[in-house]
Every structure is written in C-alpha cells, then in structure tokens.
C-alpha positions in Angstrom: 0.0 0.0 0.0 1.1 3.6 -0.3 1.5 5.3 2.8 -0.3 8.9 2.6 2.6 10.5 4.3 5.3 10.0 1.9 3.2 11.6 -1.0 2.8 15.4 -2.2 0.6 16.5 -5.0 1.1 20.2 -5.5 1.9 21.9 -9.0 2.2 18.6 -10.6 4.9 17.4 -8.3 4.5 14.0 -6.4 7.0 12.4 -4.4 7.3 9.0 -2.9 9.9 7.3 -0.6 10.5 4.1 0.2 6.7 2.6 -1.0 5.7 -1.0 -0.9 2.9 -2.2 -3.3 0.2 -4.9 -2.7 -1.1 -4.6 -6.5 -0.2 -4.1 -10.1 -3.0 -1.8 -10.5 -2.0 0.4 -7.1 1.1 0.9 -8.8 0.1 1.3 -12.2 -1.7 4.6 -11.0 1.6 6.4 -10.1 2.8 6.5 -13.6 0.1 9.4 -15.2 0.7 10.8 -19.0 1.3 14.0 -17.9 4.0 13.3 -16.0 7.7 12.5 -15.8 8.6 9.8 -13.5 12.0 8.6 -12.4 11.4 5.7 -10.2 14.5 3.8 -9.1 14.2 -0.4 -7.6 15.3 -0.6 -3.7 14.7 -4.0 -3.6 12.9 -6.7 -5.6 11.8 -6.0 -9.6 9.5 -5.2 -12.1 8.3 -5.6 -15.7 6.7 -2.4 -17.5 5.3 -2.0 -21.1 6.0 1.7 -21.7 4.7 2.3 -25.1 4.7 -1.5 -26.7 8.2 -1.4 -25.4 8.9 -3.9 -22.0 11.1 -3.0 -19.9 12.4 -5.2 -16.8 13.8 -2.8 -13.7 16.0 -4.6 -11.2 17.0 -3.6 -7.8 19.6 -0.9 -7.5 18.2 0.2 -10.9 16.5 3.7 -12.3 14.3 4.1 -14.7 13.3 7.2 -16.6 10.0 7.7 -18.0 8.9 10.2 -20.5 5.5 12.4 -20.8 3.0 11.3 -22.9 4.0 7.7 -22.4 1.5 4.8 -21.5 2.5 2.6 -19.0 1.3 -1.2 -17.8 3.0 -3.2 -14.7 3.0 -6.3 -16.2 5.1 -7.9 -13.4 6.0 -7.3 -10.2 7.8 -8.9 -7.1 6.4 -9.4 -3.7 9.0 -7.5 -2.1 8.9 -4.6 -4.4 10.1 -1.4 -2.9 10.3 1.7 -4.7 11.3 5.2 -4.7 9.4 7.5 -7.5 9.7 11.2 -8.2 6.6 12.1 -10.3 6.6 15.7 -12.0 4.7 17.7 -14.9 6.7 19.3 -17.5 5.4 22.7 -16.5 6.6 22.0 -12.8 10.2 21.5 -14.2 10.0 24.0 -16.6 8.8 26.9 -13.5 11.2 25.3 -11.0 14.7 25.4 -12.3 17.1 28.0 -10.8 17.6 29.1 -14.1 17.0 27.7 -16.9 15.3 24.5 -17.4 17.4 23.1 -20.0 20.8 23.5 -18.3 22.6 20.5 -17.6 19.5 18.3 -18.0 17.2 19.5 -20.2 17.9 16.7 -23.3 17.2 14.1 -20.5 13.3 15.5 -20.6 13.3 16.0 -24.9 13.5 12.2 -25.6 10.2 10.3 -26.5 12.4 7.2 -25.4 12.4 5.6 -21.6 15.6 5.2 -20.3 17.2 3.0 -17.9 20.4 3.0 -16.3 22.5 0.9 -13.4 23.4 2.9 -10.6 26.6 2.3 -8.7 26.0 1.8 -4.9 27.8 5.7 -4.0 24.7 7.3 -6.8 22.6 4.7 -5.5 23.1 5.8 -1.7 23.1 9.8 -3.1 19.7 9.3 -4.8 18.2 8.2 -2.2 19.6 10.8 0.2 18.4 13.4 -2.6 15.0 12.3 -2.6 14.7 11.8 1.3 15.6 15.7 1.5 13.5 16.7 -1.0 10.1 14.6 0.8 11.2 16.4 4.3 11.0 19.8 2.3 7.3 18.7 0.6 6.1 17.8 3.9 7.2 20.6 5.6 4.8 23.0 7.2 3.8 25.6 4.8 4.4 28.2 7.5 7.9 28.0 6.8 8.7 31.2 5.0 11.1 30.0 2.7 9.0 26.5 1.9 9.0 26.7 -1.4 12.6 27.4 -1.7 13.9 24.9 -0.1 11.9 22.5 -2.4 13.3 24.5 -5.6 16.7 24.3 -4.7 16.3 20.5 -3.2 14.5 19.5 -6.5 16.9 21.3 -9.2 20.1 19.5 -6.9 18.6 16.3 -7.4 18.4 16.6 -10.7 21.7 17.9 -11.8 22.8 15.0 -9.8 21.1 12.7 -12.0 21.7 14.5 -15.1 25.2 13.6 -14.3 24.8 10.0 -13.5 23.0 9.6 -16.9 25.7 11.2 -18.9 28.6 8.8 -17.1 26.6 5.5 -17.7 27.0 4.1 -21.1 23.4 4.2 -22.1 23.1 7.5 -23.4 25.5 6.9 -26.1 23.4 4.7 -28.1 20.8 7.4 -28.2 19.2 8.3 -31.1 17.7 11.4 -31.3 14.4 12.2 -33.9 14.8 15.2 -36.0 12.5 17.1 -34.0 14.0 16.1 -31.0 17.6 17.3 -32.2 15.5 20.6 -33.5 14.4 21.6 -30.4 18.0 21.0 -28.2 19.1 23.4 -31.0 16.1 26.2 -30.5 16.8 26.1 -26.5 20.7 26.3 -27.0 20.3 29.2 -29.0 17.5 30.8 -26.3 19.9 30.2 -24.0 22.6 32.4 -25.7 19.8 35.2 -27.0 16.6 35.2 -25.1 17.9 38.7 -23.6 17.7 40.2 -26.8 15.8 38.4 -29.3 12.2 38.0 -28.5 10.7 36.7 -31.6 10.0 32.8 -33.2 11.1 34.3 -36.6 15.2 34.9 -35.3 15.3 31.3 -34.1 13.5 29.6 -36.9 15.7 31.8 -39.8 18.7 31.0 -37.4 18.0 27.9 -37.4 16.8 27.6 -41.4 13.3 26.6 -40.5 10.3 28.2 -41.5 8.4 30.3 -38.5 5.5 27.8 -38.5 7.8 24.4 -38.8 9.7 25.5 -35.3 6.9 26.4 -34.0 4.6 22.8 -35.1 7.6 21.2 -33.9 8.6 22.3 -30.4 5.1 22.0 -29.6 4.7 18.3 -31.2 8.3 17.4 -28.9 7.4 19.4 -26.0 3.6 20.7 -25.7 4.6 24.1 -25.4 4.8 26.5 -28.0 8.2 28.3 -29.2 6.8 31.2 -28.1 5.9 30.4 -24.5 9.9 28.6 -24.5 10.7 32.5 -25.2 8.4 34.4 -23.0 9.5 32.5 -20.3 13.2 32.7 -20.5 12.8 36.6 -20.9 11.1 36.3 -17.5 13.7 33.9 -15.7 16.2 36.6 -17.1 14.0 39.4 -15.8 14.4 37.6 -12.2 17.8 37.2 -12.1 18.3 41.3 -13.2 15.9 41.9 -10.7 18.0 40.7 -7.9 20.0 42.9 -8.4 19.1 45.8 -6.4 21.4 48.4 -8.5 19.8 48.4 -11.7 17.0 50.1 -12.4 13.5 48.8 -13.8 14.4 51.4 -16.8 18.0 49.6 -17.3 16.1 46.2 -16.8 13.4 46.9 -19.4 16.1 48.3 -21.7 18.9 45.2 -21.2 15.9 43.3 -22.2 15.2 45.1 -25.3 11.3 46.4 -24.3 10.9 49.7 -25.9 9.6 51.1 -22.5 9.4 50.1 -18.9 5.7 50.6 -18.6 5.2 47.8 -21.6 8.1 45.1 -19.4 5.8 45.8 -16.5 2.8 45.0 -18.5 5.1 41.6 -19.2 6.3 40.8 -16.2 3.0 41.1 -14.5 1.2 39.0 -17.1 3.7 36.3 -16.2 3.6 36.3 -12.7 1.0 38.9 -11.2 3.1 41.0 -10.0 4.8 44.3 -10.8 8.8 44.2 -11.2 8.6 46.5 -7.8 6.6 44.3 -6.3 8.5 41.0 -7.0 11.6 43.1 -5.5 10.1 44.2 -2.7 9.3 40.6 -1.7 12.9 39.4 -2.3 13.8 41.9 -0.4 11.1 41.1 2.8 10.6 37.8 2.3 
C-alpha cells in the first residue's frame, strides 16, 4: 500500500519514498501521461510496457519515464520497494534555478524511456536526494522559505542525475528524432539570445526553418509552444536582473530590449502577477 505520508501533490509534483505495493494496478496509478517519472528499484523488480516497449527494472536500478507515455505493470515482485519522483513538465520548466534546460534539459526532450544501473555511492546519493527533497514537501507551509527549499532540493537532485545519466554508457546509443535534435538546437540558441531576441522568426531563420515548422515542432516534442519557450526565458532573465538591487527597472526593461518600462511591466506582471517592484520588494522582505 502507499503510505499517505510520503506523498505530495502540489503543482504537478508528487514524491514517494520508500513505498511498498500490494497490487499491479495500485502501482500502475503512479505512472500518469502528464508526467515525468523517475522511479529507481530498492529492492525486488519489475516488468513495465511503456509504449509497446517492456522494460524489466532490477533492484539498484533507475528508470526514466517520459510524458505522454503509456505505462502497464506487467510484473511485479512481492517484495517490491520503490522510490518515485513524479513531476509535470510545467513544474520542471517553473522550477529550475535558471534555466530549465541546463545540464538536463535533453534528458526531458527524448520520447524514449531510459534506464540506467546505478553504482552503490549514486545509489546511496539518490536516495539521500530524494529523502531531502520529501522532508521539504512535507514541511509546514508556514515556513517562510517552503518553497525554496523545495526549488533548490528539486533542481540539486536533478543535476545530480543529469550527471549519473551522462557517465553511464546508455546515453551513447541514443538516437535522437529530428525534431528532437530541433528543439535541443532552438533552447541552446535561447539560452545564448533570449535577452535580446524575442521573436519565433530569429530562431527559426537562425535555425533555417520556417516560423510555422519551429513552432509545429517544439510543440509536437514538448507541448509548449516556441513562443511560451521565449516568453519564459525573458522572464527567468528578468528575475535574475531583478535581484540585483542596483539596476534600475528602466535599465532592466532596456537590457531586455522592451521599448519602454511601462510595456516590461505589462510583461512581467502578465507572467507572474506581480509588478517588477513588487517581485523586488518581496525578495527583499521575504
């Protein structure tokens, strides 16, 4: 059974530690389409059919499985013991320190699921990862810095993995769609520009597409649309100039190539309902 305690559901994050299973079908209800899940085998094992494709995961195993994918528990052993991490694309995509595609972000473009053996020093760090992160979840939401703790716990554990996954062996034998190699291109090249170049068109002639093929095709890989990619990187770049309490909203607006602060304002606050004053005055007096 799944204990209650050891599960979150808020924003499209769910977390589990430790969890036992009495049924196939208790378990098959973790693994939901609009989620990611990376589940890793304490003890025991299990067959999965993600997508027509079985997959066996053994004990000291972790498993990776994309959005969008349908999942089946066709086997499972009686001393099954898992630990699951459980998260919506727009969770990760809102909750990176950054940027969302740093360091990890090709590990979340792939259609494909991925599994890896984990040495026992990542195996023991994994677990200690996700142990921190559930005592941050849990934590009473009158702690005024809550929901940083779970940003920074969440991002750590997954630069950690990110790491693990480019070590083990598996990732070399990945083969990557078109589209998929399409949009790792479009989000380096955000990376390097969103500050200054705000529309589909630059990317797509950058990247010798047509406007309306970038766009089709980011959303096809990642449901969201090339422009919401660059609306939101011009707002995790207007948060990080904001923290900086020696440049002005004017210099902001301007670094950020808005042809007025009143119209970055009108941005920012569309994005995240507040005013660039106000989301500094609550870093400052939070």
């Amino acid at each position: 059974m799944v204990s209650k305690n050891s599960k979150y559901r808020h924003l499209g994050l769910q977390v589990y530690i430790f969890e036992s299973f009495a049924s196939k079908i208790t378990l098959d209800e973790l693994f939901m389409p609009d989620h990611f899940s990376i589940l890793i085998v304490n003890s025991g094992s299990l067959s999965i059919q993600i997508n027509n494709r079985e997959v066996t995961v053994l004990e000291n195993e972790l498993l990776v499985v994309p959005t969008r994918s349908s999942c089946e528990i066709l086997i499972m052993s009686d001393q099954l013991q898992i630990c699951l991490l459980s998260f919506t694309a727009e969770f990760v995509f809102e909750n990176s320190i950054r940027r969302p595609h740093i360091g990890y972000f090709q590990f979340f473009i792939t259609k494909l699921s991925s599994k890896i053996c984990l040495k026992n020093k990542d195996m023991v760090l994994l677990i200690d990862l996700f142990t921190l992160l559930d005592s941050k979840v849990l934590r009473s939401s009158t702690h005024i810095f809550k929901n940083e703790t779970i940003l920074f716990s969440f991002n750590l554990l997954l630069y950690e993995l990110a790491g693990m996954y480019h070590r083990s062996s598996w990732h070399i034998s990945v083969q990557h769609t078109k589209k998929e190699k399409l949009v790792m291109q479009f989000i380096k090249i955000l990376e390097m520009n969103c500050r200054k170049q705000h529309s589909v068109k630059f990317y797509a002639d950058t990247l010798l597409v047509t406007t309306d093929h970038l766009s089709k095709t980011v959303k096809q890989v990642t449901q969201k649309t090339a422009k919401q990619f660059i609306e939101q990187a011009v707002v995790l770049e207007a948060k990080i100039l904001l923290q900086n309490k020696h440049l002005t909203i004017l210099y902001i607006a301007e670094e950020l190539e808005f042809s007025n602060s009143s119209f970055f304002s009108f941005f920012f606050k569309k994005h995240t309902s507040l005013s660039p004053s106000e989301y500094r005055f609550r870093l400052n007096f939070h």
